[in-house]
N, C-alpha and C positions, 0 to 999 in steps of 0.2 A: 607489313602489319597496318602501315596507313589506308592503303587501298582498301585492307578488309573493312578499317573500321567507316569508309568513307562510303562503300558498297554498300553497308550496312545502314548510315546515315541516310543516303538515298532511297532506297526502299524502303525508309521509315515516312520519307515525306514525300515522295511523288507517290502517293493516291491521297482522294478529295478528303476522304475523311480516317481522324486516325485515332486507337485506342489500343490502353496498356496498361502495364501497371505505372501512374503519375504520381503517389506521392513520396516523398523523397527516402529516400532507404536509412535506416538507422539499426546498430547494434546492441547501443547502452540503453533501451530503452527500459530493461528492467528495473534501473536507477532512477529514471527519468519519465514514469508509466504515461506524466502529462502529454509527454509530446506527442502522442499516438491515441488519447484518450481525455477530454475535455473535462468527464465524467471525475477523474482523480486530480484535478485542478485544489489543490491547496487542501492536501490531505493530510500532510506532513505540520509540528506543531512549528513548523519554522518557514521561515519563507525560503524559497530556494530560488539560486540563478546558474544556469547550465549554461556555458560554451562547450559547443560541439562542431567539431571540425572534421568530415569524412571525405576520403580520396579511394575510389573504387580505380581497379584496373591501371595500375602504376605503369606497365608498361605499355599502352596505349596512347598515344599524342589526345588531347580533347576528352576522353574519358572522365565520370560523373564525378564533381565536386559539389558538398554539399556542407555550408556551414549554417548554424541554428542558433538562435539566443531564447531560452523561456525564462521567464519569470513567474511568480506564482507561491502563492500562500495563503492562511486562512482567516476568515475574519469572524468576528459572532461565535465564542467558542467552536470553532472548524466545524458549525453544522454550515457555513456558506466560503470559499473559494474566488479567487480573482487572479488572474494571472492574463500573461501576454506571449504571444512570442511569434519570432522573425524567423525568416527563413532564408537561402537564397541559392537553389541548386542549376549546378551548370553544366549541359554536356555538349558541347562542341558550339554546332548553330546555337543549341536553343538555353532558354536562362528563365527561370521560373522563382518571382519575388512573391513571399508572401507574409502577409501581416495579420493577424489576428486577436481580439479580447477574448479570454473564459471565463465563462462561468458556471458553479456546481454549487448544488444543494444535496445536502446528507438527511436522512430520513434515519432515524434510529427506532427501532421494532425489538421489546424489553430486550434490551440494554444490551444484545452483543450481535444483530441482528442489522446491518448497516446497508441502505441503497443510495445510491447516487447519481444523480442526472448529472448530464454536463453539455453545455454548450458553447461554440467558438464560433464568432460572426469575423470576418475580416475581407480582406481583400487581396486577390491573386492577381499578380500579373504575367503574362506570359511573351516573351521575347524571341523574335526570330529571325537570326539573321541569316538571310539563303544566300546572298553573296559570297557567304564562305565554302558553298557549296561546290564539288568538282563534281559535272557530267560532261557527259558525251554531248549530246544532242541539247546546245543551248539554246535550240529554237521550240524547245518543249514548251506548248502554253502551260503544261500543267503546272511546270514551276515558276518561281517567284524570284525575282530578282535582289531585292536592296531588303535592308532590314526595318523587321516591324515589330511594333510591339503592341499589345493589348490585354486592358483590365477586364475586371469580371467580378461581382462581390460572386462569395462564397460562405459555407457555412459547413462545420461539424457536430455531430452530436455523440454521444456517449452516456453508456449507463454501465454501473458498478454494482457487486454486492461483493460484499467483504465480512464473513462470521471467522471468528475466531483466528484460524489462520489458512484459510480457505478465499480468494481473490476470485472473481469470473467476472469478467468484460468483453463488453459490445464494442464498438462505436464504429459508425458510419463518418468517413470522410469525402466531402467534396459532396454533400447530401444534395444537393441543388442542382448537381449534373448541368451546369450553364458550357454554352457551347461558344466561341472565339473564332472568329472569320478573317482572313488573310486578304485583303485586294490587291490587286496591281493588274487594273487594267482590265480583263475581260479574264483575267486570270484569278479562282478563287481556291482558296484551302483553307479545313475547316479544322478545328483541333477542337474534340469534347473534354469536357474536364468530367470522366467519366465517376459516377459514384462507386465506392468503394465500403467493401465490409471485413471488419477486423475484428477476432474475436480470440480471446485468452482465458489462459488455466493456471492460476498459481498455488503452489498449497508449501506453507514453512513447516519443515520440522525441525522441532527443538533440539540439537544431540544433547546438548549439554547446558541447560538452563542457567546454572549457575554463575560458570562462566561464558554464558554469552556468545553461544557457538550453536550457529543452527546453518541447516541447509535449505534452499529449494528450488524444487524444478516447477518450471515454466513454459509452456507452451502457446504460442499463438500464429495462429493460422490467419490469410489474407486473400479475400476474392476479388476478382474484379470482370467486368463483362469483356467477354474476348481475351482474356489470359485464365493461363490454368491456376488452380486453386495451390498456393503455396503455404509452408506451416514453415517453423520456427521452432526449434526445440532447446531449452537453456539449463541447465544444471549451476545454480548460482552456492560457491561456500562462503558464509559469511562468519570474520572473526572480531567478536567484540564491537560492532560497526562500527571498527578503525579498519580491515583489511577486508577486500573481498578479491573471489578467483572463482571464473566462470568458464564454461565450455559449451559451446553453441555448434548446431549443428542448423543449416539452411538448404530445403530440400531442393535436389537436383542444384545444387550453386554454390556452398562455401561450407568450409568448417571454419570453427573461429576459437578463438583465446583471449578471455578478456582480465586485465588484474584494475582494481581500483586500491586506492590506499589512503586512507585521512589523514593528512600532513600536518593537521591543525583543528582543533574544536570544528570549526566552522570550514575547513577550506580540503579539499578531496578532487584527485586525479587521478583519471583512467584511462586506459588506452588496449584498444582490439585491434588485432592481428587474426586478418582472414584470409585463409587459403583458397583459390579459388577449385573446385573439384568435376565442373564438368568441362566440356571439350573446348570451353573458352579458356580453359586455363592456362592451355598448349600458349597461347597472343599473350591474354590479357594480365600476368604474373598474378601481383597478389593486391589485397585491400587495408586499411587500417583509418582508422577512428579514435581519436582522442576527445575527451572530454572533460573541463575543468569547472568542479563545482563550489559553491559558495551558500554559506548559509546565516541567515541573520533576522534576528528577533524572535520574537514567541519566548513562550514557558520552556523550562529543562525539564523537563517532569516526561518526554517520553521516553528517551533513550537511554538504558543504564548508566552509559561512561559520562553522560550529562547531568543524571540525579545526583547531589550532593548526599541526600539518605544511603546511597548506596550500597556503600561501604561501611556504615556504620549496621548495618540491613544484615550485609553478609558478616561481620565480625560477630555480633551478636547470634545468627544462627550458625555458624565454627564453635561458639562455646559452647551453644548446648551442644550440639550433638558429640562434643568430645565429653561432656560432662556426662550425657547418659553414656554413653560405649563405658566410659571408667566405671560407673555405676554399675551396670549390666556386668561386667567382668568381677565386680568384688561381691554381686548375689549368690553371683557363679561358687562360689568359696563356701563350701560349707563349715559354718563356725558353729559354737558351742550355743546350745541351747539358753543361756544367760544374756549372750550378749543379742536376743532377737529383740528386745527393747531396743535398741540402740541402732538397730538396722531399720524399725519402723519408724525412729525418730528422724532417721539419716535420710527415708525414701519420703516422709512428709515437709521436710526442709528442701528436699530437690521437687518434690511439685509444687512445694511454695515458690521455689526457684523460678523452676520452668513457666511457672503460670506469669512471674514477675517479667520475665525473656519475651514468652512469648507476645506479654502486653505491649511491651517497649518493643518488638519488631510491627506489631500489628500500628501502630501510633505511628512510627514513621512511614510505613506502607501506608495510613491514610493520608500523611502530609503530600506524601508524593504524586499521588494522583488526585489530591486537590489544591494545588499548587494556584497562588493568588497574589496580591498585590498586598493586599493585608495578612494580617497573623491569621494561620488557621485553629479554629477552637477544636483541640480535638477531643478531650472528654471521654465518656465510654465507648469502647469500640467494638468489642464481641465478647460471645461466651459459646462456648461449645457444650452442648449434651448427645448424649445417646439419642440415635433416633426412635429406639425401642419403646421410649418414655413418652411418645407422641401419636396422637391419631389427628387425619386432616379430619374435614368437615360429613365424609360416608363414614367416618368410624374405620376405615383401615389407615396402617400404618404409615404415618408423614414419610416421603421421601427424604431423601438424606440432601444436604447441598445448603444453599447459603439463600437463607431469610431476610430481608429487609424487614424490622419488626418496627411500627411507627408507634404499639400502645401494646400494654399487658395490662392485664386484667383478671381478678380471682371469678371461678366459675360460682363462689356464695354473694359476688356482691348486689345489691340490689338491684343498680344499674345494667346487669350485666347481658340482658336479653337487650337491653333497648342500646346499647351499644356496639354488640352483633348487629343488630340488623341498621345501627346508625353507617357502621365500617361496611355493609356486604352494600349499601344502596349506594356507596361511594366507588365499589368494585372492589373493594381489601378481602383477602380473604382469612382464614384463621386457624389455626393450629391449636392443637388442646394436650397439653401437660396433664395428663393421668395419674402421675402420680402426685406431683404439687398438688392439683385442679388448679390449673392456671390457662387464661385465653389471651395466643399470641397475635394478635392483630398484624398480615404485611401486607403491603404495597406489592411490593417485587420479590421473583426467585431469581437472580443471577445466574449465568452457569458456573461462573470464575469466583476467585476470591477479588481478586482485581478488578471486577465489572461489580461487585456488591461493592467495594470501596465510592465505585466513582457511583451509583447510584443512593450511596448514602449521603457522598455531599452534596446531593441534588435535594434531597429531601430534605437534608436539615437546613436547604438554603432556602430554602419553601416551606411548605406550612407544618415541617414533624422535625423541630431544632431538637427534640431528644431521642429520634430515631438512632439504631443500631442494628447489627446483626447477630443474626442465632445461627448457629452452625450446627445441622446435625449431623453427625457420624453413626 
């Protein structure tokens, strides 16, 4: 087996010039999207630090070692990113250290619509030591003798779009394509740091919202000039984002098995187990990758098991919906003609109810996705009507879905033309109540209930403090 792999090391470096795939191979990057992607530098409301420690080819003497430190989290409410991160992979002769800054900026297009550039400057360096090398014919000029090593700045870029629960990413590494020259004597060898292009597919589905149980697959494919076009395929299940278990497939090269598990608020460890599956697998045994994460500062306000409203969220909608089921069961029951006062009293006391429930879940669902250093005022926060009761501004019927209304307005008052056309020269558009005669002045249509939340605290933190939402069904 040392022969092959030292056969193999030799005809990687006796010609002048050499390319492949260079940047260092990773598993867990679905956890970790920064380290392959500049563009998702400090996406997360928390800063994150990842140790990753990967060993390919166990049974091979000098086979690829690669361990990684990132850093990275967001600043300027997460529309900007900074982070860092080391590298330092080693296969036999050669040893590639690299250091890097990021940075990303978020572009948000009405409010669920998310692009993101990223960029990483750093500095690579490249080491060679040919004295480890076993040939035949030591009088070869074309090889090199004693060990060398040589810098190079470098550069990656990345770009993102992220709607709802839809991920697609680019990024280009080692963009500068700089080339590292080897001397010894009349003796030269040239090593490109060849550009590279990486591109992904993610899409979450929800199984079970409530409890916090969603899946999703993952794909990203990887080119490089003079190797073949390789792709990556991940099925990730995520429970509660306390446990996750993932199955990876890497073409023509590995199956893999990954579990991660949060041991602590802050603190989560994972580790992949990769089989190798093509003819190198007969040598080279198998692969594994650990990676130990950490998490610290920002708001709690993204992740369920981290909102304190949570729980109070979900208790409150458990009662109703056990209060309507009982409800609905005792309609079921046909009674006595006497007692149907007593059943309209019963069913206006439960939408007094439900409307009292529904207030006090809507009230904590603003606090949590406007989560602050001070007390959040939270005051009116929606009303739902039929959308039948509505026409937009051609006179057909409003669509259904969530309004950010920043003014309402009766269509007899005086003011009531010079205020249309004060809101449309601002770009608001307007909705008209038929049957009230009332004119709803909004800003924004969200597509979420959740993206109208966070586009209301934007407003009221700006110039419409009595902004709310209309919901039409």
């Amino acid at each position: 087996m040392n022969r092959i792999f030292l056969i193999a090391i030799l005809g990687l470096f006796s010609v002048n010039t050499l390319y492949g795939q260079q940047i260092p191979l990773y598993s867990q990057y679905y956890f970790n999207p920064f380290i392959y992607n500049p563009a998702m530098t400090g996406t997360d409301d928390k800063a994150n630090v990842f140790l990753i420690n990967r060993a390919q080819w166990t049974n091979i003497p000098g086979a690829p070692v690669t361990t990684a430190l990132t850093l990275d989290g967001p600043i300027k409410d997460k529309k900007v990113g900074l982070g860092i991160s080391l590298f330092s992979d080693v296969t036999d002769i050669t040893e590639r250290l690299g250091a890097y800054t990021s940075y990303s900026y978020r572009l948000v297009f009405k409010d669920v619509h998310n692009l993101l550039f990223g960029l990483s400057l750093g500095v690579i360096e490249n080491r060679m030591d040919f004295s480890k090398l076993i040939y035949k014919d030591k009088k070869d000029q074309r090889l090199l003798g004693q060990s060398q090593s040589k810098a190079a700045f470098d550069a990656n870029f990345g770009v993102m779009y992220l709607w709802k629960n839809l991920e697609i990413g680019f990024a280009v590494p080692q963009i500068m394509a700089n080339s590292l020259e080897y001397k010894n004597g009349d003796s030269r060898s040239t090593y490109n740091l060849s550009r590279h292009y990486l591109a992904s597919v993610k899409y979450t589905f929800d199984i079970n919202p409530e409890k916090n149980i969603s899946v999703y697959p993952m794909v990203l494919m990887r080119y490089a000039p003079g190797a073949p076009i390789q792709y990556d395929i991940n099925a990730v299940f995520n429970w509660k984002n306390t446990a996750w278990l993932a199955v990876s497939y890497r073409s023509d090269y590995a199956v893999g098995i990954n579990a991660r598990i949060r041991l602590h608020d802050n603190f989560s460890v994972g580790y992949t187990y990769e089989l190798i599956t093509n003819s190198l697998g007969t040598y080279a045994g198998t692969s594994h990758e650990i990676m130990i994460g950490f998490m610290f500062g920002g708001s709690r306000g993204k992740e369920p098991e981290d909102n304190k409203h949570q729980e109070e969220i979900d208790s409150l909608t458990s009662k109703l919906r056990d209060t309507e089921k009982r409800l609905e069961r005792r309609r079921a029951v046909k009674l006595p003609s006497q007692l149907s006062a007593e059943i309209d009293e019963i069913n206006e006391e439960f939408d007094q109810y439900k409307a009292e429930m529904n207030d006090s879940i809507n009230k904590l669902l603003y606090k949590e996705v406007a989560v602050s250093s001070q007390e959040v005022n939270v005051g009116f926060i929606s009303k739902t009507s039929p959308s039948e009761y509505f026409v937009d501004e051609t006179g057909h019927e409003a669509a259904k879905g969530y309004y950010l209304v920043i003014a309402s307005f009766k269509n007899w008052d005086k003011n009531a033309e010079n205020l249309k056309n004060d809101f449309h020269s601002k770009g608001h558009k307007i909705v008209y109540n038929k049957i009230r005669k009332w004119n709803y002045a909004y800003a924004s249509k969200p597509d979420t209930y959740r993206a109208a939340l966070k586009a209301l605290k934007k407003a009221r933190d700006s110039d419409y403090p009595t902004a709310w939402i209309h919901i039409l069904k």
